[in-house]
PDB file of N, CA, C and O in Angstrom:
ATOM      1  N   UNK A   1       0.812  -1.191   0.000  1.00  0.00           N
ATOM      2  CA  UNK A   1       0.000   0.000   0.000  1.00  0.00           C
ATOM      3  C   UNK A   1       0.862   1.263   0.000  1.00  0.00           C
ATOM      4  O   UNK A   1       0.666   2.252  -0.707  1.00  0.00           O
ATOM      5  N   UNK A   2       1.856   1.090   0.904  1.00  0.00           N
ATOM      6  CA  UNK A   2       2.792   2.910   0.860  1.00  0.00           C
ATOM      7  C   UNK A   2       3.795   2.627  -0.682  1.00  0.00           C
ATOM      8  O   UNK A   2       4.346   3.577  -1.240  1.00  0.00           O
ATOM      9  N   UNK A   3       3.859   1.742  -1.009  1.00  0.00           N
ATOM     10  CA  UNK A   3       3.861   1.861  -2.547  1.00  0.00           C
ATOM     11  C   UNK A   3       3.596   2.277  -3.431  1.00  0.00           C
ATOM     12  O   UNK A   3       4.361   2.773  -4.259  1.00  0.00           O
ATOM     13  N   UNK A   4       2.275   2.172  -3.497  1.00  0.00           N
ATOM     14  CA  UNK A   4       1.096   2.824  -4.385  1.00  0.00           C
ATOM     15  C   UNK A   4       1.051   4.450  -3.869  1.00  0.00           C
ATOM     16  O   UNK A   4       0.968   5.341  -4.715  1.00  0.00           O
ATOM     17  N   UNK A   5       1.101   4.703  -2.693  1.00  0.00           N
ATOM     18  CA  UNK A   5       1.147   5.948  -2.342  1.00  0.00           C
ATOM     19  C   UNK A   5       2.174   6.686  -2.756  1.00  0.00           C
ATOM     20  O   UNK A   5       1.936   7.804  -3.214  1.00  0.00           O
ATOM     21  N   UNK A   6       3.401   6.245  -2.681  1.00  0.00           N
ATOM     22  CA  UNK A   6       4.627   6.968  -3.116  1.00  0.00           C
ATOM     23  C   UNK A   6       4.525   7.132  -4.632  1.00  0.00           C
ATOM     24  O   UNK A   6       4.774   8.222  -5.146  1.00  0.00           O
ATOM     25  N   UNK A   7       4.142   6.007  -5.399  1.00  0.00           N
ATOM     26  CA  UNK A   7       3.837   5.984  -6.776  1.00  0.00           C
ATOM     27  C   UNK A   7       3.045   7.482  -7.316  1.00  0.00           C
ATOM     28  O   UNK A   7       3.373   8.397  -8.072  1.00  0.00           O
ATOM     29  N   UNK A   8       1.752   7.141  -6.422  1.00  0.00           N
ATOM     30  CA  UNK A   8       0.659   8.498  -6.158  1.00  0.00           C
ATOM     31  C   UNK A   8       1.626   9.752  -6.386  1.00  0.00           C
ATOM     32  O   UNK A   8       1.959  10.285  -7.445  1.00  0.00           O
ATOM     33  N   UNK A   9       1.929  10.017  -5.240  1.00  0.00           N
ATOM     34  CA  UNK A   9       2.426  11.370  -5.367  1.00  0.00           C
ATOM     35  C   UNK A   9       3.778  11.457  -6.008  1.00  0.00           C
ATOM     36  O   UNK A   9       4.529  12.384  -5.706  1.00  0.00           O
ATOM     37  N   UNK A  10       4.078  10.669  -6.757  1.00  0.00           N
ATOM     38  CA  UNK A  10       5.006  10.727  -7.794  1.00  0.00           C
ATOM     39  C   UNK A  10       5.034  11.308  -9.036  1.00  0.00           C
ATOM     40  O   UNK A  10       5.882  11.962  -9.644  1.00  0.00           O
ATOM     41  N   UNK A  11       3.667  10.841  -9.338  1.00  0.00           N
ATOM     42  CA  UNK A  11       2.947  11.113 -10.603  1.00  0.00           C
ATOM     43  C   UNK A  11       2.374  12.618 -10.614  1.00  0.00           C
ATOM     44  O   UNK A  11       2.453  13.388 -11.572  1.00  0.00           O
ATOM     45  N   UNK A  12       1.783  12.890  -9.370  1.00  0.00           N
ATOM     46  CA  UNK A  12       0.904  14.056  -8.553  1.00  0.00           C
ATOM     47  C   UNK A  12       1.759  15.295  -9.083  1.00  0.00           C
ATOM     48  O   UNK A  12       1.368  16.270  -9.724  1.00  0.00           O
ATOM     49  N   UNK A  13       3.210  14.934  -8.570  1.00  0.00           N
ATOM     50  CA  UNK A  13       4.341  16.019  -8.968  1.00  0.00           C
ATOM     51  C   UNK A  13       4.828  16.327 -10.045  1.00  0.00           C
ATOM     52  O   UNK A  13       5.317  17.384 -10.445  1.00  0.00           O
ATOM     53  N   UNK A  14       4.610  14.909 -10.727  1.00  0.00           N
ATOM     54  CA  UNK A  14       5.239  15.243 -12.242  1.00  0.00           C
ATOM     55  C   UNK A  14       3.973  15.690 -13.011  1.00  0.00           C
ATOM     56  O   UNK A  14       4.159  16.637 -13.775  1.00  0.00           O
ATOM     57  N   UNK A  15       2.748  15.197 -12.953  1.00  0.00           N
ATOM     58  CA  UNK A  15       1.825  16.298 -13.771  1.00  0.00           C
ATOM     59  C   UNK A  15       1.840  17.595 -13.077  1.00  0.00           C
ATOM     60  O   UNK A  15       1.826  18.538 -13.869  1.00  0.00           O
ATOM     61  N   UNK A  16       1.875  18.050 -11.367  1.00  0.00           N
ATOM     62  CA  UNK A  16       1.754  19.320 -11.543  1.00  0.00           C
ATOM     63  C   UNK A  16       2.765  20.069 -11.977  1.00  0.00           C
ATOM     64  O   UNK A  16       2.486  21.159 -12.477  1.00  0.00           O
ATOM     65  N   UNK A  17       4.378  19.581 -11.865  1.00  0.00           N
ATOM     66  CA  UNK A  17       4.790  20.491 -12.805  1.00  0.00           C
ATOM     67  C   UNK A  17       4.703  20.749 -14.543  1.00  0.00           C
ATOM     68  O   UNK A  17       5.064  21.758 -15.148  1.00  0.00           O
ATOM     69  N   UNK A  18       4.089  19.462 -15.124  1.00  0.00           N
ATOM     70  CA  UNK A  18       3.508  19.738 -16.461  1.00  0.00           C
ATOM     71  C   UNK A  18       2.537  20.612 -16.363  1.00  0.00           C
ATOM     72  O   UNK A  18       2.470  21.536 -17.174  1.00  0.00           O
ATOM     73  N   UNK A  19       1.779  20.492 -15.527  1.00  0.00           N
ATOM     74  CA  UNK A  19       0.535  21.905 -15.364  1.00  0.00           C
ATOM     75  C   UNK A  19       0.803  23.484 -15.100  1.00  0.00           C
ATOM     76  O   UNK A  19       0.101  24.451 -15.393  1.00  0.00           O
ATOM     77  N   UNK A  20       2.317  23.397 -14.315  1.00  0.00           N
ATOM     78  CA  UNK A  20       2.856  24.774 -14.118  1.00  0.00           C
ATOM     79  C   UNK A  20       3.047  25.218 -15.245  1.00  0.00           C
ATOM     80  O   UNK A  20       2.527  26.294 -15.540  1.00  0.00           O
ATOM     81  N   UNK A  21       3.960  24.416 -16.325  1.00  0.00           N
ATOM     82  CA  UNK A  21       4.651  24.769 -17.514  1.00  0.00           C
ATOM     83  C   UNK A  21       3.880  25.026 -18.414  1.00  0.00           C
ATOM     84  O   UNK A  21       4.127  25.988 -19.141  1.00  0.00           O
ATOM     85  N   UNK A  22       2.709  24.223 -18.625  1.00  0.00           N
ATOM     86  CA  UNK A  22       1.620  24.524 -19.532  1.00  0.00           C
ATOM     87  C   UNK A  22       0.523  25.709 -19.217  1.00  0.00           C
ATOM     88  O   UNK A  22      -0.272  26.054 -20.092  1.00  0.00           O
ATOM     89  N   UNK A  23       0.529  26.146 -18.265  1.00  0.00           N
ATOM     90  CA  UNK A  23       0.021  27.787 -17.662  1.00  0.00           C
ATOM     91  C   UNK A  23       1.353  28.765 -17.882  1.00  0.00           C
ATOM     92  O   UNK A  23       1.173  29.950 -18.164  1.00  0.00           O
ATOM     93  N   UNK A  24       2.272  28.395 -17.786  1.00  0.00           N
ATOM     94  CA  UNK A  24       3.196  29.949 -18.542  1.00  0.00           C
ATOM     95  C   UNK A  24       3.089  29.867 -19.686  1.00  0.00           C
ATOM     96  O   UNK A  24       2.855  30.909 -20.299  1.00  0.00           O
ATOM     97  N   UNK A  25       3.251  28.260 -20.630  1.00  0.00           N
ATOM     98  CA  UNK A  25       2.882  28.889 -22.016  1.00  0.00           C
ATOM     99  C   UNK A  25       1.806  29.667 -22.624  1.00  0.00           C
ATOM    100  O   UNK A  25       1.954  30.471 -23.544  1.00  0.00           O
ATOM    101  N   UNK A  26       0.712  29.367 -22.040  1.00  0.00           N
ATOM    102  CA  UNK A  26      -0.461  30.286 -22.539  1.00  0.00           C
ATOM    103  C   UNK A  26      -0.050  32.120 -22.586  1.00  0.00           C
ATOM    104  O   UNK A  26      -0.360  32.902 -23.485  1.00  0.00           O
ATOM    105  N   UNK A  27       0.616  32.386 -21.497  1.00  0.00           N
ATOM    106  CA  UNK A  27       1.261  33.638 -21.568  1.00  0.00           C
ATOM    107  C   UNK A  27       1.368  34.164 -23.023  1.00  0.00           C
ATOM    108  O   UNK A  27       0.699  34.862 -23.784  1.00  0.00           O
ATOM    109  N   UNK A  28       2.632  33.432 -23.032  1.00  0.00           N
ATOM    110  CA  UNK A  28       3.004  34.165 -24.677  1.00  0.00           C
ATOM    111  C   UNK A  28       1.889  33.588 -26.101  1.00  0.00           C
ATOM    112  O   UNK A  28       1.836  34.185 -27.176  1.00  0.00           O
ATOM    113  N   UNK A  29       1.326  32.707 -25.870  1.00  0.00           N
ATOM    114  CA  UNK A  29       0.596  32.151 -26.649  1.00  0.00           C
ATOM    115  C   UNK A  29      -0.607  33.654 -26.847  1.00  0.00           C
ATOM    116  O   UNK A  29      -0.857  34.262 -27.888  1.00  0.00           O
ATOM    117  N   UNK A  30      -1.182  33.913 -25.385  1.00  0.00           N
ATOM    118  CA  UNK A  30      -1.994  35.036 -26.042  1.00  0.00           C
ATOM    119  C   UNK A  30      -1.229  36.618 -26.341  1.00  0.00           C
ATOM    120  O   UNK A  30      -1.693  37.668 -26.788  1.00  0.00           O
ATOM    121  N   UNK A  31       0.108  36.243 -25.883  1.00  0.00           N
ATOM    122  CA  UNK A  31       0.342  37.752 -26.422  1.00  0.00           C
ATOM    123  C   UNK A  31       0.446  37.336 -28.021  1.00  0.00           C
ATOM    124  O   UNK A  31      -0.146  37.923 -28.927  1.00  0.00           O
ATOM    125  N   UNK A  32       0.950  36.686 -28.107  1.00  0.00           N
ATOM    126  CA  UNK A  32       1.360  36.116 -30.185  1.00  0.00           C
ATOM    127  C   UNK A  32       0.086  36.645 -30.684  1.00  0.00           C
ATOM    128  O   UNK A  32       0.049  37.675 -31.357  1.00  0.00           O
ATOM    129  N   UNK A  33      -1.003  35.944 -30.362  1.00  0.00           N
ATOM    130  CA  UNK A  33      -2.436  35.921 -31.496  1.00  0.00           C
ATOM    131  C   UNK A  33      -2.824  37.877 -30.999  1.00  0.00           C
ATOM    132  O   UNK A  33      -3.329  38.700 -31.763  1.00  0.00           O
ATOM    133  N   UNK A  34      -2.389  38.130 -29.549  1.00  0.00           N
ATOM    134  CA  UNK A  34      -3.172  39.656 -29.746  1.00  0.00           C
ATOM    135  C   UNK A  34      -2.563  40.506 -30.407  1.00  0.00           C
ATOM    136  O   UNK A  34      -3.235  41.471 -30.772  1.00  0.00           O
ATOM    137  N   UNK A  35      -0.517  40.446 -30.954  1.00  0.00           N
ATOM    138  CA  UNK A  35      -0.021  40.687 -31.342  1.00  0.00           C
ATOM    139  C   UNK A  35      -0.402  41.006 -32.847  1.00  0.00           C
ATOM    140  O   UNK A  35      -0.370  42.109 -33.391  1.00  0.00           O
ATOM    141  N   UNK A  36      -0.885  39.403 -33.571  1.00  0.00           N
ATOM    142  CA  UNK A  36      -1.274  39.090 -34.880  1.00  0.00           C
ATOM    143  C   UNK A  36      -2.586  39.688 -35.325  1.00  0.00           C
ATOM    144  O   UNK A  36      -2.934  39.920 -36.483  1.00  0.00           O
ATOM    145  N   UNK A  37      -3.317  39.917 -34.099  1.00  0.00           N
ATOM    146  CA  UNK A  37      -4.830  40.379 -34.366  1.00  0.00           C
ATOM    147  C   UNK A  37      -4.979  41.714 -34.732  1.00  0.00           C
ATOM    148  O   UNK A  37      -5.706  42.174 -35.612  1.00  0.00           O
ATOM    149  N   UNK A  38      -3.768  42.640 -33.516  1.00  0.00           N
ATOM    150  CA  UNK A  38      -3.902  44.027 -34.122  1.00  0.00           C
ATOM    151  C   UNK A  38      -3.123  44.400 -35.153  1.00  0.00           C
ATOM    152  O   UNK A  38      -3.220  45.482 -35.732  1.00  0.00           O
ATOM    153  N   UNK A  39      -2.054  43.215 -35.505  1.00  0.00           N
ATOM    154  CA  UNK A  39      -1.377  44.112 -36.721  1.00  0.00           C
ATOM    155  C   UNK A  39      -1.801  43.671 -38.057  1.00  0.00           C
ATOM    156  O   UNK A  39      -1.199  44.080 -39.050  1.00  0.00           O
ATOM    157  N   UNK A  40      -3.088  42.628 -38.177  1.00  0.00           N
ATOM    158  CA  UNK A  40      -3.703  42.238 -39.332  1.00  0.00           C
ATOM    159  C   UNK A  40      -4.559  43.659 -39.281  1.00  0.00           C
ATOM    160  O   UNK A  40      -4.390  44.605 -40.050  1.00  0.00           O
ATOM    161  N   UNK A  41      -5.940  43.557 -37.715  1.00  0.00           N
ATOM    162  CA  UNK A  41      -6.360  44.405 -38.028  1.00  0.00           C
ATOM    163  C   UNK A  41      -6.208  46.052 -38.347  1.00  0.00           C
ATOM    164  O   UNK A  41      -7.298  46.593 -38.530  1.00  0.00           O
ATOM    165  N   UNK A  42      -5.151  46.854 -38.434  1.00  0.00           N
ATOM    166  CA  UNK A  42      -4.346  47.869 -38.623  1.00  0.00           C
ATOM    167  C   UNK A  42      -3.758  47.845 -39.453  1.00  0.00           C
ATOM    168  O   UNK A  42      -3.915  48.888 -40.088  1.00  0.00           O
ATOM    169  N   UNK A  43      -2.662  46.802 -40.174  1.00  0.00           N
ATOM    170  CA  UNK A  43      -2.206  46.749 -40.888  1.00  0.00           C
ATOM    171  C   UNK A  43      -0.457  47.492 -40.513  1.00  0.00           C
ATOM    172  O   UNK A  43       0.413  48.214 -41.000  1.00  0.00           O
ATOM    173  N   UNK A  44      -0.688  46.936 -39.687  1.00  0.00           N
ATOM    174  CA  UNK A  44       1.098  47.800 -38.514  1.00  0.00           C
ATOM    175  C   UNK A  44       2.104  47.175 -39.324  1.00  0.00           C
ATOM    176  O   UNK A  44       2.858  48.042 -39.764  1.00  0.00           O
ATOM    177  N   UNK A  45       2.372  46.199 -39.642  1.00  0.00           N
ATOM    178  CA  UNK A  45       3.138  45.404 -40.156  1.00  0.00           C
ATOM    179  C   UNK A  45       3.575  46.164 -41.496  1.00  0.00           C
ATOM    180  O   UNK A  45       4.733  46.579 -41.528  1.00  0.00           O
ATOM    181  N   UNK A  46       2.533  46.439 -42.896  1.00  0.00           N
ATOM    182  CA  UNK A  46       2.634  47.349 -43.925  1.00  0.00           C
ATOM    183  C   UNK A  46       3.130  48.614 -43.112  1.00  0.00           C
ATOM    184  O   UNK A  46       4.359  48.696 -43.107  1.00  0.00           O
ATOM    185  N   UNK A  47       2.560  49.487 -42.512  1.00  0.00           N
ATOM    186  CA  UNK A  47       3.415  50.410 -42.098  1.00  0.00           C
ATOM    187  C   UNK A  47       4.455  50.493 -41.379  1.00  0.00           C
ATOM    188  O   UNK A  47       4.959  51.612 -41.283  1.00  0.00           O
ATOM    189  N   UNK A  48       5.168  49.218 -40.576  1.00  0.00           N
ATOM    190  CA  UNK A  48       6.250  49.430 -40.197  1.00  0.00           C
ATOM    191  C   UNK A  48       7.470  49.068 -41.501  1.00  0.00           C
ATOM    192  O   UNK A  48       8.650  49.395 -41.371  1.00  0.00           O
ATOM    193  N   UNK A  49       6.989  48.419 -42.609  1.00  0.00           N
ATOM    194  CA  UNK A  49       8.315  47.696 -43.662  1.00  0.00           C
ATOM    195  C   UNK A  49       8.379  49.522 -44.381  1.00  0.00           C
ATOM    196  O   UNK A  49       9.386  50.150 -44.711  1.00  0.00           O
ATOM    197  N   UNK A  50       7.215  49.875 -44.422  1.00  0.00           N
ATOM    198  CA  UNK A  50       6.964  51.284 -45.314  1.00  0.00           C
ATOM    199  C   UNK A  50       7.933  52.149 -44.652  1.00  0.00           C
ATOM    200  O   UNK A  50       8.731  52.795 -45.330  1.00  0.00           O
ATOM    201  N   UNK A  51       7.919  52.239 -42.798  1.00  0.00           N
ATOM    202  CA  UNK A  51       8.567  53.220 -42.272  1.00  0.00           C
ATOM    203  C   UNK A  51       9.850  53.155 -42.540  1.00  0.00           C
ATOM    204  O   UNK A  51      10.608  54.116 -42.670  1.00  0.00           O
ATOM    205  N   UNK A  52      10.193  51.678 -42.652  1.00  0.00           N
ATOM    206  CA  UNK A  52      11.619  51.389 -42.866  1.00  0.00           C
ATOM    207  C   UNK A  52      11.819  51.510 -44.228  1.00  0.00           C
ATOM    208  O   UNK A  52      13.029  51.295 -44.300  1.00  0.00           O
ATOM    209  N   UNK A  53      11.538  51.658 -45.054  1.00  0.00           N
ATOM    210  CA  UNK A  53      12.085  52.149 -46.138  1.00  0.00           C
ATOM    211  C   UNK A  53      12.068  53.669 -46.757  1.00  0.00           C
ATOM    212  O   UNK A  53      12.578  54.344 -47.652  1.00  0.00           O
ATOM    213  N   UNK A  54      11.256  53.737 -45.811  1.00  0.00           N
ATOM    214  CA  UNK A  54      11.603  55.503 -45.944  1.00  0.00           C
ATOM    215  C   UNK A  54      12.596  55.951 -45.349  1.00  0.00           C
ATOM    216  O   UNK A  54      13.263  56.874 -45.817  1.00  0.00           O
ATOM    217  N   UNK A  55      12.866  55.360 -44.195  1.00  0.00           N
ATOM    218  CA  UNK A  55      14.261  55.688 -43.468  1.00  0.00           C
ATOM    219  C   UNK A  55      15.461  55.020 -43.688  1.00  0.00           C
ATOM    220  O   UNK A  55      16.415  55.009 -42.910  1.00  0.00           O
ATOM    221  N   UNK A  56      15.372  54.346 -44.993  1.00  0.00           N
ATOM    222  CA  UNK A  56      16.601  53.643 -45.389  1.00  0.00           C
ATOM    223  C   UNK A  56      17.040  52.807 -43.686  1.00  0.00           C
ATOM    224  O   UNK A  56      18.057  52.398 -43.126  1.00  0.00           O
ATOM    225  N   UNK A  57      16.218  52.859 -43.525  1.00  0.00           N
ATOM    226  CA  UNK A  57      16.868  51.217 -42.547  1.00  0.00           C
ATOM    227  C   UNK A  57      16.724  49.764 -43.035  1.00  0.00           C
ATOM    228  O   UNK A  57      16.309  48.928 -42.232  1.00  0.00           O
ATOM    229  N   UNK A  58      17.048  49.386 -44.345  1.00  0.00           N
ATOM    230  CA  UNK A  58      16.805  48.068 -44.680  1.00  0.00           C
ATOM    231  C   UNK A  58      16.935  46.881 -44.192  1.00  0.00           C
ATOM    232  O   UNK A  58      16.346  45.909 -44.664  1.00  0.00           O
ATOM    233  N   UNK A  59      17.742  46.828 -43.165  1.00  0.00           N
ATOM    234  CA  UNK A  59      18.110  45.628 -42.153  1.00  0.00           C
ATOM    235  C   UNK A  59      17.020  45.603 -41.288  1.00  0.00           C
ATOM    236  O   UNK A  59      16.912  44.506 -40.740  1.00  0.00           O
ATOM    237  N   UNK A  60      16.165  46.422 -40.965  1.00  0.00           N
ATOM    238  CA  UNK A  60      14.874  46.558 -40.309  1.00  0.00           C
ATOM    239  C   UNK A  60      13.767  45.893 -41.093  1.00  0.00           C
ATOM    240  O   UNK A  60      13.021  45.028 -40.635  1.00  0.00           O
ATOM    241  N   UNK A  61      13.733  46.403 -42.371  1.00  0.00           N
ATOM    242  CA  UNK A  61      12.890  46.031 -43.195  1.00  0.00           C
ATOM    243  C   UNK A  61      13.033  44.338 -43.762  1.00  0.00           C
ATOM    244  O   UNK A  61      12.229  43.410 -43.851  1.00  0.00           O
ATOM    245  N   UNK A  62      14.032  44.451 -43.978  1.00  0.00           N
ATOM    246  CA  UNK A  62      14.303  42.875 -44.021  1.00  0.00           C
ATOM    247  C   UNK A  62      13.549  41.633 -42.960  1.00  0.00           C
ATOM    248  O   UNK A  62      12.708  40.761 -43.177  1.00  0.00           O
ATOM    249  N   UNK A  63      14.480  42.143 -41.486  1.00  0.00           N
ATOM    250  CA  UNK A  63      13.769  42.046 -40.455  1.00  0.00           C
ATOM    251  C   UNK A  63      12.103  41.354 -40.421  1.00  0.00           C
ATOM    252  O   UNK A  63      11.690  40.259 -40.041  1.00  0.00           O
ATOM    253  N   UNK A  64      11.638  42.168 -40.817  1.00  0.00           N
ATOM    254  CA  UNK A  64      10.606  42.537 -40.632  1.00  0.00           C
ATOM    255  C   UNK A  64       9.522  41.626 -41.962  1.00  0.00           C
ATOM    256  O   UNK A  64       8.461  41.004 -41.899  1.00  0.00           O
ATOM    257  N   UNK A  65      10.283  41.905 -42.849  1.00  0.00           N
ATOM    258  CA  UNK A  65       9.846  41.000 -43.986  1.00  0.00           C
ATOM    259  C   UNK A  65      10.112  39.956 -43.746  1.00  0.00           C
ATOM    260  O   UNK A  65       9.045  39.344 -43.725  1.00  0.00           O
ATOM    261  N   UNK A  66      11.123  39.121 -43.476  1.00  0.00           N
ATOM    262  CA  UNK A  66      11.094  37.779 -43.300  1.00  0.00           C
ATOM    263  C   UNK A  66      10.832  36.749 -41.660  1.00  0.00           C
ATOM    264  O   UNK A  66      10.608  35.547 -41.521  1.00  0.00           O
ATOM    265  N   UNK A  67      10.954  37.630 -40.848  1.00  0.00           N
ATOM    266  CA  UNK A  67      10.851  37.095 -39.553  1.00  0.00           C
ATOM    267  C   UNK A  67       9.425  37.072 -38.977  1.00  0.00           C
ATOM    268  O   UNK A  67       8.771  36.161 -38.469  1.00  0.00           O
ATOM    269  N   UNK A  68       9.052  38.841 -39.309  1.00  0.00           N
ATOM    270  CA  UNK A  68       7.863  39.444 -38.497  1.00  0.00           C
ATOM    271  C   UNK A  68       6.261  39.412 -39.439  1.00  0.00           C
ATOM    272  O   UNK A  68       5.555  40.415 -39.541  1.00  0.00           O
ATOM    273  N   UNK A  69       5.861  37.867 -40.147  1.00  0.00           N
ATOM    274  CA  UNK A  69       4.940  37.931 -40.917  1.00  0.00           C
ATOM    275  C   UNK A  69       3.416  37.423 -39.645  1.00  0.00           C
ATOM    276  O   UNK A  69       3.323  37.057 -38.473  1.00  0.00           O
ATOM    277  N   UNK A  70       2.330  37.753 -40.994  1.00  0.00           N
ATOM    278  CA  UNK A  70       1.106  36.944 -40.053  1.00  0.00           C
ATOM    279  C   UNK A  70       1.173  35.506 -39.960  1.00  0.00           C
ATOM    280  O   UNK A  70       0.728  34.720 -39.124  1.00  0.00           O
ATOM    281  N   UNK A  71       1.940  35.329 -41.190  1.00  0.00           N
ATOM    282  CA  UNK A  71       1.849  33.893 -41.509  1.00  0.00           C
ATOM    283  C   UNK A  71       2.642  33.507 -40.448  1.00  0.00           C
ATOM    284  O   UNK A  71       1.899  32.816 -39.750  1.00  0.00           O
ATOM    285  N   UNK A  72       3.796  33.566 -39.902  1.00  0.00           N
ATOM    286  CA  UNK A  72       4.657  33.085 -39.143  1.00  0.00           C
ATOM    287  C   UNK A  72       4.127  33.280 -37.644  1.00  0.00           C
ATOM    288  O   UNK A  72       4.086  32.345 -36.844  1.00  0.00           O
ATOM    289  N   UNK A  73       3.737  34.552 -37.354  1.00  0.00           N
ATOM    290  CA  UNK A  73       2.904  34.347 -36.156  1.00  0.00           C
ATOM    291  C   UNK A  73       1.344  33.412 -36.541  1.00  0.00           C
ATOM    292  O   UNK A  73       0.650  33.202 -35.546  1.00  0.00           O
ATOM    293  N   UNK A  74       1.046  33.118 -37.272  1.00  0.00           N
ATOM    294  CA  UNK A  74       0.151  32.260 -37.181  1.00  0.00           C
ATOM    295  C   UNK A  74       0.610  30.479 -36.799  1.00  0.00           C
ATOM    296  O   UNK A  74       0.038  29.562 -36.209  1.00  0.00           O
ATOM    297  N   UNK A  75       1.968  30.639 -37.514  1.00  0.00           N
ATOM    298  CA  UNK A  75       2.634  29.094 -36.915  1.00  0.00           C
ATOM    299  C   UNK A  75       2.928  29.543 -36.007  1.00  0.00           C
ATOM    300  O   UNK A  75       2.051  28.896 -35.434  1.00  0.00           O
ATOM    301  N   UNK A  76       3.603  30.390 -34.795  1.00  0.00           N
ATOM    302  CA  UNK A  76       3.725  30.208 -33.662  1.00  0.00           C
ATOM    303  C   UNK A  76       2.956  29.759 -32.475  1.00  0.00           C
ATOM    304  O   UNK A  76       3.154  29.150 -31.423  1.00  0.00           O
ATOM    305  N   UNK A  77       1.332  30.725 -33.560  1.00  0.00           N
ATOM    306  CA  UNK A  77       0.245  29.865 -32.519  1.00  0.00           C
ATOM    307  C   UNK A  77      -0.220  28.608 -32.428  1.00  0.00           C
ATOM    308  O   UNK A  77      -0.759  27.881 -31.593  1.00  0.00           O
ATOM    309  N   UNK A  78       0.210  28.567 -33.713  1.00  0.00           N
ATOM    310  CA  UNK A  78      -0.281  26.462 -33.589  1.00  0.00           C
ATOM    311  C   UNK A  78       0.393  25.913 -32.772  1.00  0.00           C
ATOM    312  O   UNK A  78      -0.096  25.287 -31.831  1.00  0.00           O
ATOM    313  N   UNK A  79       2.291  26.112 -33.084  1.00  0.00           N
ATOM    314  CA  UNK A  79       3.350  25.591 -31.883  1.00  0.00           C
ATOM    315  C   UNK A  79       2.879  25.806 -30.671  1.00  0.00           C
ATOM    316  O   UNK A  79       3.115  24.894 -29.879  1.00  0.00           O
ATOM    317  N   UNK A  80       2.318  26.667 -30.282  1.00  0.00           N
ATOM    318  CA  UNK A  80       2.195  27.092 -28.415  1.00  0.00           C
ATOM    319  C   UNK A  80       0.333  26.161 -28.153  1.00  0.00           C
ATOM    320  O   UNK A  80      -0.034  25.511 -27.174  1.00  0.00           O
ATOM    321  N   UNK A  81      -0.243  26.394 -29.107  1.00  0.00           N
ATOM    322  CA  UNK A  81      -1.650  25.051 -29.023  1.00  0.00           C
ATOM    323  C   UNK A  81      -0.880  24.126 -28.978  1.00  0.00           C
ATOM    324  O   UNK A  81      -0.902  23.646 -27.844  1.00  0.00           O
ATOM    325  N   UNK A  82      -0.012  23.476 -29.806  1.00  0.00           N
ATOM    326  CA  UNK A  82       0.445  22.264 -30.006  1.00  0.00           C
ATOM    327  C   UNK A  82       0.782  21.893 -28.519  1.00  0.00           C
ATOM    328  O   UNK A  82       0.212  21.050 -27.826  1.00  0.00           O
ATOM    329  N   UNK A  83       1.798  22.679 -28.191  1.00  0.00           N
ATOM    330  CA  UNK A  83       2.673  22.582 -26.966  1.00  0.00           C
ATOM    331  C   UNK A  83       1.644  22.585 -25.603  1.00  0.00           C
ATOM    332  O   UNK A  83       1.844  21.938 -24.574  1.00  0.00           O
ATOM    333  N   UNK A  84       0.554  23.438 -25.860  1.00  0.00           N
ATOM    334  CA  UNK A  84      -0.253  23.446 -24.190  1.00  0.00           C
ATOM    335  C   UNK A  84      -1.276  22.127 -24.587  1.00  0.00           C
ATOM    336  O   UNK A  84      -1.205  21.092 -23.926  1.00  0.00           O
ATOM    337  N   UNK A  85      -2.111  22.249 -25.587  1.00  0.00           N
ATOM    338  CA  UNK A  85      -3.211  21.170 -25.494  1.00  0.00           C
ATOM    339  C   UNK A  85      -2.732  19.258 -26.096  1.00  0.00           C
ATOM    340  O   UNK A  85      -3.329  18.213 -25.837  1.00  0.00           O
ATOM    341  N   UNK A  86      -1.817  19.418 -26.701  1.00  0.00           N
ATOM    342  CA  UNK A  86      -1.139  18.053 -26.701  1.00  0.00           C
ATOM    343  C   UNK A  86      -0.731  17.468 -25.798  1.00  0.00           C
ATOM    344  O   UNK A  86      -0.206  16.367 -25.962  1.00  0.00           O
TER     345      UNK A  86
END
């Protein structure tokens, strides 16, 4: 029987720290999509590659073109679903 018990709270510990870890990811998970939501809806994204090329900062713009898309924050949100509800 104190077998099964030790077993118990063995398990107890290792899901609650899967449960800790999977409550900080949601964190960034909703900043990503509120991130993606206002700069679809605004269109921040077109005006920040625009700002940067008016200011000849092309390493910004680059930046920005290849790293900082919807599309790519849209895979981040699947990764962070993937990661909390799997």
């Amino acid at each position: 029987m104190q077998q099964l018990l030790m077993a118990s709270r063995a398990i107890d510990q290792f899901l609650s720290s899967v449960g800790r870890i999977a409550a900080w990811l949601l964190l960034p998970m909703m900043i990503v999509i509120i991130v993606d939501v206002i700069t679809r809806k605004f269109g921040l994204l077109t005006v920040a590659k625009d700002f940067f090329l008016a200011s000849e900062m092309h390493g910004a713009h680059n930046v920005v073109n290849k790293y900082i898309t919807s599309t790519k924050m849209q895979e981040l949100e699947w990764h962070l679903h993937a990661a909390l509800f799997l």
